[in-house]
N, C-alpha and C positions, 0 to 999 in steps of 0.2 A: 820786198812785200810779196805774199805770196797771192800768185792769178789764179784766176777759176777757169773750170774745165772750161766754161763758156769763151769766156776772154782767148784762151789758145785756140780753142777750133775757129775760133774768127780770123784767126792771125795764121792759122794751118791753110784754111779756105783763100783766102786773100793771095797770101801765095802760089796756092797753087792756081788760082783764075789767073792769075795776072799776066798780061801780054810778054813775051820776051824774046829778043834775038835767039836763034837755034842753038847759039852754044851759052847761051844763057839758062838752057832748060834745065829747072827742078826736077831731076829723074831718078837721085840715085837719096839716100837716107841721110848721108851726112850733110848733102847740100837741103836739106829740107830743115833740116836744124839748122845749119847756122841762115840759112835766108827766114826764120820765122824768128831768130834771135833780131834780126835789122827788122824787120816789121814790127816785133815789139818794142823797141829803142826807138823806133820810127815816132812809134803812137807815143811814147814816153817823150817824144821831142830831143832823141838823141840821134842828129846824121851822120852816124859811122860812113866814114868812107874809108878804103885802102884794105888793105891787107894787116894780119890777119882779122878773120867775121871775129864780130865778137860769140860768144859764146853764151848757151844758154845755162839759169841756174839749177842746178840739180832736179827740185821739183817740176819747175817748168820742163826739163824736159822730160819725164817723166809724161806729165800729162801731154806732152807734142805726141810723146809712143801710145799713151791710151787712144790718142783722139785720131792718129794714123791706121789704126789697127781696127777702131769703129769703125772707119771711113772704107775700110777694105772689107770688112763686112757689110757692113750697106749696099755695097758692089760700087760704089764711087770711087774705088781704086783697083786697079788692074795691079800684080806683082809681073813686072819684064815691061821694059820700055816699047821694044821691038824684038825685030827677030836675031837681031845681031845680040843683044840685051837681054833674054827672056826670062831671067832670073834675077829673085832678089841679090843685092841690093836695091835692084833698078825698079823704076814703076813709074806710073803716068796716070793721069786720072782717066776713067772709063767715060765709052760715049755717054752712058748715060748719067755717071757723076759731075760730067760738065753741064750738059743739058740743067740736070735737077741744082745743082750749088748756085749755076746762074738765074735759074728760074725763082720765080718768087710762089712754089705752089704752096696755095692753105694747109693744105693737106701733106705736106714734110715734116717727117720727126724724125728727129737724133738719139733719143733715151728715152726712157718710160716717164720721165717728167714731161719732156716736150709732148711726146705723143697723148698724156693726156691733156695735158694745157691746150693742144689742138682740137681735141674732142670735145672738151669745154666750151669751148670759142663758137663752137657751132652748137651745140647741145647745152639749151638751159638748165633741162630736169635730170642731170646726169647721175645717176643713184648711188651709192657708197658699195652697192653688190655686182655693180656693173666695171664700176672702176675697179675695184679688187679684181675680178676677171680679168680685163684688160691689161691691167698692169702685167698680170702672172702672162699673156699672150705676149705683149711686146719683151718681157725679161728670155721669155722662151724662145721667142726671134732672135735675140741676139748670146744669144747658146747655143742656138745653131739648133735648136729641138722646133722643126718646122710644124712635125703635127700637131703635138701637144703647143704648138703660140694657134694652131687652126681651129684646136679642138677648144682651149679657152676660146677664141674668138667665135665660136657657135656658141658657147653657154653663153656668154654676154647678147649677143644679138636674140638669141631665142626668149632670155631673161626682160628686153626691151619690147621683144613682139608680143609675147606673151601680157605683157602689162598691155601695152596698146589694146591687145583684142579685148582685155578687160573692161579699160574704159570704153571701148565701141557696144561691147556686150549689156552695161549698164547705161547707154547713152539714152535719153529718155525721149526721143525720136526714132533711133536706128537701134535697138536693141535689138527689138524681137526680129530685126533685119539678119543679126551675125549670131543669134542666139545660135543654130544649127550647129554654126563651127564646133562649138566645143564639143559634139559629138564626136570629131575627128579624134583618132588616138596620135597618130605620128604628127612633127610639127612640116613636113612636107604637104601633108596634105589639110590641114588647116591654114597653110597659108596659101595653098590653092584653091579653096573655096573661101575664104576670106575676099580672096580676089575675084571669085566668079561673082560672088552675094555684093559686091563692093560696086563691081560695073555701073551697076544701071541708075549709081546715085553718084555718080563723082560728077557730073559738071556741078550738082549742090555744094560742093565742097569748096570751092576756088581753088585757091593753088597748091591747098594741101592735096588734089585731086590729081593734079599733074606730075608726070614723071615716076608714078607707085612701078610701072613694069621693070624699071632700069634700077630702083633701089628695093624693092622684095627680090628682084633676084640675085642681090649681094647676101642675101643670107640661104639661097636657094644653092649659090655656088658653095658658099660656105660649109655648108651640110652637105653636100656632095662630096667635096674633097673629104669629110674629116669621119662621116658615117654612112651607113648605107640609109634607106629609105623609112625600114623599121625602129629606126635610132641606136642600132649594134656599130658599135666602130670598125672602121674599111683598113685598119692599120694602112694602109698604103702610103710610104714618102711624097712630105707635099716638097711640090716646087718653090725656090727662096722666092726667085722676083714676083709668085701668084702668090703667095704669102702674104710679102710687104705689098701688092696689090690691092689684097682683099683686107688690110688692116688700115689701109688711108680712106679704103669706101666704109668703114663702118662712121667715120662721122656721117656725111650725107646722108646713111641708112636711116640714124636714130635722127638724124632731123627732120626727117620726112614722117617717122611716126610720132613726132614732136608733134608736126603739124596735124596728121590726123588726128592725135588725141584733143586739141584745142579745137578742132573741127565738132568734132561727138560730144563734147564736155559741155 
């Protein structure tokens, strides 16, 4: 019967968390296949013991090489054990792929499905113009095209802010409060006066009102990395790990204008 991507990276993951004597250690390619062949046998309720591991089948290993090869671009695998080691075959998982595989954060995605099923989970109103963006950002991250995943990921956040100031612009209390904004041309500086026109009414808001400094400025970094101030592109190479950074804060961002719109509305 043939597994899903899912099912191997569980059984990829597993093994490589797993406690083990020193000479026990998964470090080199072939022992990573046959040790995710016994974790699958495992879960199948088959306890291979002895020599020889059993083997995996064609397709499955297959997806063990796609879902190894994710993993090492996620930066959750280092290629070289050590320094006696430091080339493939060999590899270990990175401090910070241990950290994050054991960690249970909200905000972890694997593929452009997870990552938006994560977006989802926090964002109710999440648009079909918003996801299309997002999507084309994370396929871009893992192509390895960092500014074009930065550059979708500003049109998505600006496409959320922009609706937001909408509904604040027509809110039939605070309108004629954030009406001014739209005179701004650049989206930097309407989300600086957004912010200043904003101040003097947030404790009104509850908890949509808390925490605005730490998520407007997920899209302030965002535009910074991917364009200059007048909205011309900075071509400049973004960084991978501010990348996958700044693409786990865009949930937080859009739920926090989630809440202001429900605030104004």
């Amino acid at each position: 019967m043939a597994r899903s991507y899912e099912e191997i990276r569980s059984a990829v993951i597993a093994v490589l968390l797993a406690e083990r004597d020193s000479y026990d250690r998964i470090e080199q390619w072939e022992s990573l296949k046959s040790a995710v062949a016994t974790e699958l046998g495992r879960r199948a309720g088959d306890q291979h013991v002895g020599y020889p591991p059993p083997n995996l089948a064609a397709p499955d290993a297959e997806l063990v090489r796609d879902v190894f090869w994710d993993l090492f671009r996620q930066g959750h695998i280092t290629l070289g054990s050590n320094n006696s080691n430091p080339t493939w075959p060999w590899f270990r998982l990175s401090h910070f792929g241990e950290t994050a595989l054991r960690g249970a954060d909200p905000y972890t995605f694997t593929d452009t499905a997870s990552y938006l099923d994560m977006v989802r989970a926090q964002v109710e109103t999440l648009d079909a113009t918003t996801e299309t963006y997002l999507s084309e950002a994370v396929r871009a991250f893992y192509a390895n095209c960092l500014l074009s995943s930065v550059v979708m990921l500003g049109v998505a956040a600006e496409a959320r802010f922009l609706h937001m100031l909408d509904v604040a612009v027509r809110s039939s209390n605070l309108g004629s409060v954030f009406k001014p904004v739209d005179e701004e041309r650049s989206l930097l500086r309407k989300i600086n006066r957004f912010q200043n026109l904003l101040a003097p009414h947030r404790k009104g808001l509850g908890a949509a009102g808390e925490d605005l400094e730490v998520n407007l400025n997920f899209i302030q970094s965002v535009i910074r990395t991917s364009r200059k101030e007048a909205g011309h592109a900075i071509g400049k190479p973004a960084d991978r790990a501010q990348t996958y950074v700044l693409l786990q804060l865009f949930a937080p961002f859009a739920r926090k204008l989630e809440q202001l719109e429900a605030a104004f509305d």
